[in-house]
C-alpha positions in Angstrom: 0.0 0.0 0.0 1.2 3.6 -0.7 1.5 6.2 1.6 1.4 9.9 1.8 1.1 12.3 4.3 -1.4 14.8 2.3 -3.5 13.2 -0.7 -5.2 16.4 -3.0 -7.8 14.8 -5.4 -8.0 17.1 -8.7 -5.5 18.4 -10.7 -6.5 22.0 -11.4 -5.6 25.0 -9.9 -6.5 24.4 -6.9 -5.3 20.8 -6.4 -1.5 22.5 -7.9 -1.8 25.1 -5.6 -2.4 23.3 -2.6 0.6 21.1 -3.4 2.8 24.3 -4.3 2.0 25.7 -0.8 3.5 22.4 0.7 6.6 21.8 -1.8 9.6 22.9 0.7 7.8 21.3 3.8 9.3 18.0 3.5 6.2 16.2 3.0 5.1 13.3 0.8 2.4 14.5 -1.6 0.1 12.9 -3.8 -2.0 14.2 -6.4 -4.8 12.3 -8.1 -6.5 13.6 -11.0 -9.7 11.2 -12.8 -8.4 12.1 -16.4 -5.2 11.6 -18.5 -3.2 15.0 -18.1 -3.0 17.2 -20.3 -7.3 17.5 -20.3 -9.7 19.8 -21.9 -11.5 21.8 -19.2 -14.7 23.7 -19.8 -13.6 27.3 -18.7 -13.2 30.8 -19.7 -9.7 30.3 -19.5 -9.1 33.9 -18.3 -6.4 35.1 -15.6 -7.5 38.0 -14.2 -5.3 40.4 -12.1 -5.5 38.8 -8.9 -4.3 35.0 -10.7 -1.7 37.2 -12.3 -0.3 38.3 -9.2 -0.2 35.1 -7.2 1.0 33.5 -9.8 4.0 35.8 -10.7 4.9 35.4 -6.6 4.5 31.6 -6.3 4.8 29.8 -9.5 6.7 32.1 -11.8 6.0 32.8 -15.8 3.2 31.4 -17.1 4.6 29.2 -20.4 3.6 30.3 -23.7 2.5 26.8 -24.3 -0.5 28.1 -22.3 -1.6 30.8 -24.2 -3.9 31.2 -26.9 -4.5 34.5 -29.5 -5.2 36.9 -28.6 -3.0 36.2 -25.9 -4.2 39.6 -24.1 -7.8 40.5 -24.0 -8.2 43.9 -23.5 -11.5 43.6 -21.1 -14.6 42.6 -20.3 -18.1 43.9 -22.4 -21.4 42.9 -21.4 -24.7 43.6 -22.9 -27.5 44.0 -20.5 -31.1 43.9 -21.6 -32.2 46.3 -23.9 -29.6 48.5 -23.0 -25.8 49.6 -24.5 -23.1 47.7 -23.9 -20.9 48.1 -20.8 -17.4 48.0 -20.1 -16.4 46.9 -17.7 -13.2 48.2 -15.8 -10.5 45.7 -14.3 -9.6 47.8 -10.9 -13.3 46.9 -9.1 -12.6 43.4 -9.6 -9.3 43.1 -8.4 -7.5 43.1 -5.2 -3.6 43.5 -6.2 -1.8 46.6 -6.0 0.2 46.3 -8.7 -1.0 47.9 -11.8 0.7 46.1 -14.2 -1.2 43.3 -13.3 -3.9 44.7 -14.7 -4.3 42.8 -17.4 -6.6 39.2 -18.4 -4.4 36.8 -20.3 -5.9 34.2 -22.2 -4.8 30.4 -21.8 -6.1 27.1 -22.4 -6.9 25.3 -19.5 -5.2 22.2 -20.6 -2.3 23.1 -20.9 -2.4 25.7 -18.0 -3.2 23.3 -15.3 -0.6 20.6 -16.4 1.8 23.5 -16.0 0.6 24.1 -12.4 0.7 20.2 -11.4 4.5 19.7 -12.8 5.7 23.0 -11.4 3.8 21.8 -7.9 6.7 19.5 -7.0 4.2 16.5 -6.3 3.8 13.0 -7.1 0.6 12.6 -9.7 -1.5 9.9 -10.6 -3.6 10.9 -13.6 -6.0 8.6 -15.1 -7.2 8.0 -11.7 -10.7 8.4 -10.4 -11.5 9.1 -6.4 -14.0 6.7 -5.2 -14.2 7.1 -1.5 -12.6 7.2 1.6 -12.5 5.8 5.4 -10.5 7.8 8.4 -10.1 7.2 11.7 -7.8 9.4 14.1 -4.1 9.0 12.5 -4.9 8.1 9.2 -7.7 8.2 5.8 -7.7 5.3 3.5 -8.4 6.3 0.4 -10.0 4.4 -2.6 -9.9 5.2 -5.9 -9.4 3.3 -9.5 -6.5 3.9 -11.2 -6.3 2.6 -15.0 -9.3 0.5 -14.5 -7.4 -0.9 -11.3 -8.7 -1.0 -7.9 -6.1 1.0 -5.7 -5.4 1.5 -1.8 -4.0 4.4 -0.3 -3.0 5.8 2.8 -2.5 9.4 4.1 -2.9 11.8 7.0 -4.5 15.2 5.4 -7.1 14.2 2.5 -7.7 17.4 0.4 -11.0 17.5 -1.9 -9.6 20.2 -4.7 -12.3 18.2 -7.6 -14.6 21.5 -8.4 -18.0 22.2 -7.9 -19.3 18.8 -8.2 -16.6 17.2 -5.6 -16.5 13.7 -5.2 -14.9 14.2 -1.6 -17.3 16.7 -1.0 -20.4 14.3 -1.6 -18.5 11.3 0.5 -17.9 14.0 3.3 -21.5 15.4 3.2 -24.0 13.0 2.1 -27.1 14.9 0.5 -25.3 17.7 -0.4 -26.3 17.9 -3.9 -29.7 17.8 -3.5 -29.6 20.4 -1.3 -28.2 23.3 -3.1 -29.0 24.6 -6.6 -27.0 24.2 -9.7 -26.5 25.5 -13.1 -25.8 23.4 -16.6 -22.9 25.0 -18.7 -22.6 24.3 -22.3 -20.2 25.5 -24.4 -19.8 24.9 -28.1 -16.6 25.9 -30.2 -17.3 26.0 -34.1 -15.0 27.7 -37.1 -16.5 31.1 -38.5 -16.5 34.3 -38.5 -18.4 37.2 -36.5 -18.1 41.0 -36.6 -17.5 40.9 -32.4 -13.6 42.4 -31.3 -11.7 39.4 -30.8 -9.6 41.1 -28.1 -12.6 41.3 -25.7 -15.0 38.7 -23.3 -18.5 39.5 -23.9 -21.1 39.1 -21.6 -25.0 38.5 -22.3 -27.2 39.2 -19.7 -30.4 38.6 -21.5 -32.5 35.8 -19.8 -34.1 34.6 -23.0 -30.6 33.5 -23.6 -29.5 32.3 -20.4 -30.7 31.8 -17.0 -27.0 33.4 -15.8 -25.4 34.7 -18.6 -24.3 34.0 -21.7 -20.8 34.7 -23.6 -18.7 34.9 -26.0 -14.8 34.8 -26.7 -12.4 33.5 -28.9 -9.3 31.0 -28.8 -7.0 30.9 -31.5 -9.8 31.7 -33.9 -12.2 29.6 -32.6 -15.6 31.2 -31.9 -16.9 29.8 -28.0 -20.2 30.1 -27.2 -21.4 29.4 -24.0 -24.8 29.4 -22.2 -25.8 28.1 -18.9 -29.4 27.1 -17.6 -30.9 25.7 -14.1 -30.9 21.9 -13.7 -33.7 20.6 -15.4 -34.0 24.1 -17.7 -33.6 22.6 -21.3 -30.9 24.8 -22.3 -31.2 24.1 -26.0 -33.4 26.7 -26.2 -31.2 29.0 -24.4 -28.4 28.3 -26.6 -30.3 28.3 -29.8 -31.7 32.0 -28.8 -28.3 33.1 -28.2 -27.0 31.7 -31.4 -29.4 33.5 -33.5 -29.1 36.2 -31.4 -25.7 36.5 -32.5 -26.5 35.7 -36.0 -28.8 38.9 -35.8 -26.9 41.4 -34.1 -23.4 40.6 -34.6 -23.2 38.8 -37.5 -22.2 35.3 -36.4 -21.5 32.8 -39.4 -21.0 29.3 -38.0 -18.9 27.3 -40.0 -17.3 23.4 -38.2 -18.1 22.3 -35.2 -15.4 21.1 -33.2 -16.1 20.6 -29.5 -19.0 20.4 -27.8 -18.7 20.1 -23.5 -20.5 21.0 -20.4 -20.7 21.4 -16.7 -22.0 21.9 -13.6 -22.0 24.5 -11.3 -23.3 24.8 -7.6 -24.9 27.7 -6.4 -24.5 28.3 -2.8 -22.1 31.7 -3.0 -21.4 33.1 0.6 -21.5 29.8 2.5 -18.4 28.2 2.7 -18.0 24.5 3.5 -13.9 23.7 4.5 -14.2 20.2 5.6 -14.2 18.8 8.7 -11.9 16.2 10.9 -8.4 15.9 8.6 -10.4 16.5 5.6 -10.0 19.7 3.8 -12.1 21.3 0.9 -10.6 24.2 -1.3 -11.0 26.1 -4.1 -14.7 25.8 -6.1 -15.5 22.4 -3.8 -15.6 24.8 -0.5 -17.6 27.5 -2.3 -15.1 29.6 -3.2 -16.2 31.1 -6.7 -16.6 34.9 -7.6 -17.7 37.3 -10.5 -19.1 36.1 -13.6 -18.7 32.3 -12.3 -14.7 33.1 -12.1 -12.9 30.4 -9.9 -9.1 30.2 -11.0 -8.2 32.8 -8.7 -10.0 31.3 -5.5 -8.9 28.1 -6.1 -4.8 29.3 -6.4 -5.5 31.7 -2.7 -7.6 29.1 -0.9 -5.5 26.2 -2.8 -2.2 26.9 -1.8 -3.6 28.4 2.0 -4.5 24.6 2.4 -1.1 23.3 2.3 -0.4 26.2 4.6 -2.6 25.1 7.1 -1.5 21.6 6.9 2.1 22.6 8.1 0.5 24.8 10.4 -1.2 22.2 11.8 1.6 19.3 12.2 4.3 21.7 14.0 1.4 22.9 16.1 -0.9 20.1 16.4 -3.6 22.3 16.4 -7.0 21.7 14.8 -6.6 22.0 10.8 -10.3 23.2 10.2 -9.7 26.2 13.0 -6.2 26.8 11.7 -7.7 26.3 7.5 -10.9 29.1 8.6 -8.6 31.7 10.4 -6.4 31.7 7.0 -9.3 31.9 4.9 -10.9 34.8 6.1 -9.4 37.4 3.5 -10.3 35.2 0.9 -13.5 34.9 2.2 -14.5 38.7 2.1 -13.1 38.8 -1.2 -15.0 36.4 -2.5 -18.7 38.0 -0.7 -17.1 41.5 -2.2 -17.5 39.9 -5.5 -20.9 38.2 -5.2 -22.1 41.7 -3.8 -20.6 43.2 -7.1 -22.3 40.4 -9.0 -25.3 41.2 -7.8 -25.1 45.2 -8.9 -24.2 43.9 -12.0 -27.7 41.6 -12.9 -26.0 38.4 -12.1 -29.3 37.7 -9.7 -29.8 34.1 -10.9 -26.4 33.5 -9.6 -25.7 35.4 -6.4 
C-alpha cells in the first residue's frame, strides 16, 4: 500500500496550488487527477489580475505553451437587456496593488493546469478516479481506481480540490447535492467568423438567452459560445436563442463544429464549507467562486492556504479546520465583495 502524508484529489488549480504551498515542507504529496493530463476543461480560461499576481509570486512565468491568441484580451463587455453595452473596468474586480497586473491573459486550460501540477513538485497519478474514503484518528484510507485498477492508499491530510461537483465533497457530506441549486454549462466551439472584437470577453445578460449569462470569446480563432441554464431548464433553447441572437446582431456565421462540452455549477455563494476532521475542501468544492462564475483565482489563494494550514497544523498540532478558517478569512471577504458586485451587475440568478 502507498502512503502519503497529504493526498489532493484534482489536478486543477486548486489541487497544484495546494501542493505548491507544501513543496519545501518536506512532505510526501500525492495528487490524483480522474483524467489523462493534459485535459480539456470547460472554462473561460481567463487570468484575471488577482491570478496574475499570485501566480507571478508563487509559481513564476506562465509558459507560452498556455496561451492562446489573442493572448491579451483587453477587457470585459457585457450587454445587459435592452440597454448599450458596458465596459467593464479591471480595478473593481481586483485586489492586487500592482497595476501592471492589470491585465486578463488568455490560456487554455489544458495546458495551464498541467503546468501548475508539474511545477507543484508533487507525485501525480492521472488517469485515476477518487471513489471514497474511510478515516479514523491517525490516518484516511483512500479508494480510488486507477487505469481501471482497484487501488489502496493511505494518508494523513485528505484534500478534496475536484470542483463544484466534488467527489470528496459528496462522501464527506451525504445529500449535499440535493440540497443546493446548480446550473448546466454548455459550451460549443465551431469555425466562422463574426463581426464581435476578438480582443474582448463579452457578456450577455439577456435571460431569454441564459438563465445566468451568456458569452462569447475566442481561442486561436475559434468562436466559443457558452450558455448556462438551471438543472432541469432545457438549455437548448437558451443556446439556440443566443445563437441567433448572434446571427442577428453581430453577425455570427458558424462554420465546423469542433467541440462540444459542459458542466456543472453549484450555487451556494457566501457559504463556505472547508471540511471537517483531517479533511479539507478548497477552491470551487468549499464554495469559493466569484464574478461572472470566475474560480481560478480562488482556487490558487484558498488552494495553496490549504497546504499552509497543513504545516501549520503538524508543527502545532492544532486543529486544521480552525487553523484552515482563520487563513481563509481574507479570501473569504473577497469572494462576498465579488458576489455583492455580481449582484449590482444583474447576475441575480447567480448570487
Amino acid at each position: 500500500m502507498e502512503e502519503y502524508d497529504v493526498i489532493i484529489i484534482g489536478g486543477g488549480p486548486a489541487g497544484a496550488s495546494t501542493a505548491m504551498g507544501l513543496k519545501n515542507s518536506g512532505l510526501k504529496v500525492l495528487i490524483i487527477e480522474k483524467g489523462k493530463l493534459p485535459r480539456y476543461k470547460m472554462c473561460s480560461g481567463m487570468l484575471f489580475p488577482d491570478s496574475l499576481s499570485f501566480l507571478k509570486e508563487h509559481f513564476g512565468k506562465v509558459p507560452d505553451s498556455a496561451y492562446c491568441k489573442p493572448k491579451l484580451y483587453k477587457g470585459l463587455r457585457m450587454f445587459p437587456p435592452g440597454g448599450n453595452m458596458i465596459e467593464v473596468p479591471l480595478a473593481p474586480i481586483s485586489t492586487t496593488k500592482d497595476p501592471s497586473m492589470l491585465e486578463i491573459h488568455n490560456i487554455w486550460r489544458s495546458e495551464f493546469d498541467y503546468w501548475l501540477v508539474k511545477e507543484s513538485g508533487a507525485t501525480v497519478k492521472d488517469e485515476c478516479r477518487f471513489k471514497n474514503y474511510k478515516s479514523d484518528n491517525d490516518s484516511v484510507m483512500v479508494n480510488a481506481i486507477h487505469k481501471d485498477k482497484d487501488i489502496e492508499l493511505k494518508t494523513r491530510y485528505l484534500v478534496g480540490a475536484d470542483g463544484g461537483n466534488s467527489r470528496v465533497r459528496d462522501v464527506l457530506y451525504p445529500g449535499f447535492s440535493d440540497e443546493v441549486s446548480w446550473i448546466v454549462g454548455f459550451e460549443e466551439h465551431c469555425t466562422g467568423s463574426i463581426d464581435l472584437d476578438s480582443d474582448y470577453f463579452y457578456g450577455f445578460l439577456d435571460k431569454s438567452l441564459s438563465e445566468f449569462y451568456a458569452a462569447f470569446n475566442i481561442k486561436d480563432n475559434l468562436l466559443i459560445m457558452v450558455t448556462a441554464v438551471k438543472k432541469g431548464s432545457k438549455f437548448e433553447t437558451y443556446y439556440n436563442n443566443f445563437v441567433e441572437y448572434l446571427k442577428k446582431e453581430h453577425n455570427l456565421k458558424p462554420d465546423k463544429m469542433v467541440r462540444r462540452t459542459g458542466c456543472m455549477i453549484n450555487t451556494f455563494p457566501g457559504k463556505f464549507f472547508l471540511g471537517e476532521g483531517s479533511i479539507l475542501l478548497t477552491g470551487e468544492a468549499a464554495g469559493f467562486i466569484n464574478l461572472i462564475g470566475e474560480g481560478i483565482s480562488s482556487a490558487l489563494a484558498t488552494g495553496f492556504i490549504a497546504g499552509k494550514a497543513i504545516s501549520k497544523s503538524m508543527d502545532s498540532k492544532d486543529d486544521i479546520i480552525s487553523i484552515y478558517s482563520h487563513l481563509l478569512e481574507n479570501e473569504k471577504q473577497r469572494t462576498l465583495g465579488q458576489h455583492e458586485l455580481g449582484k449590482k451587475m444583474g447576475f441575480d440568478v447567480f448570487f
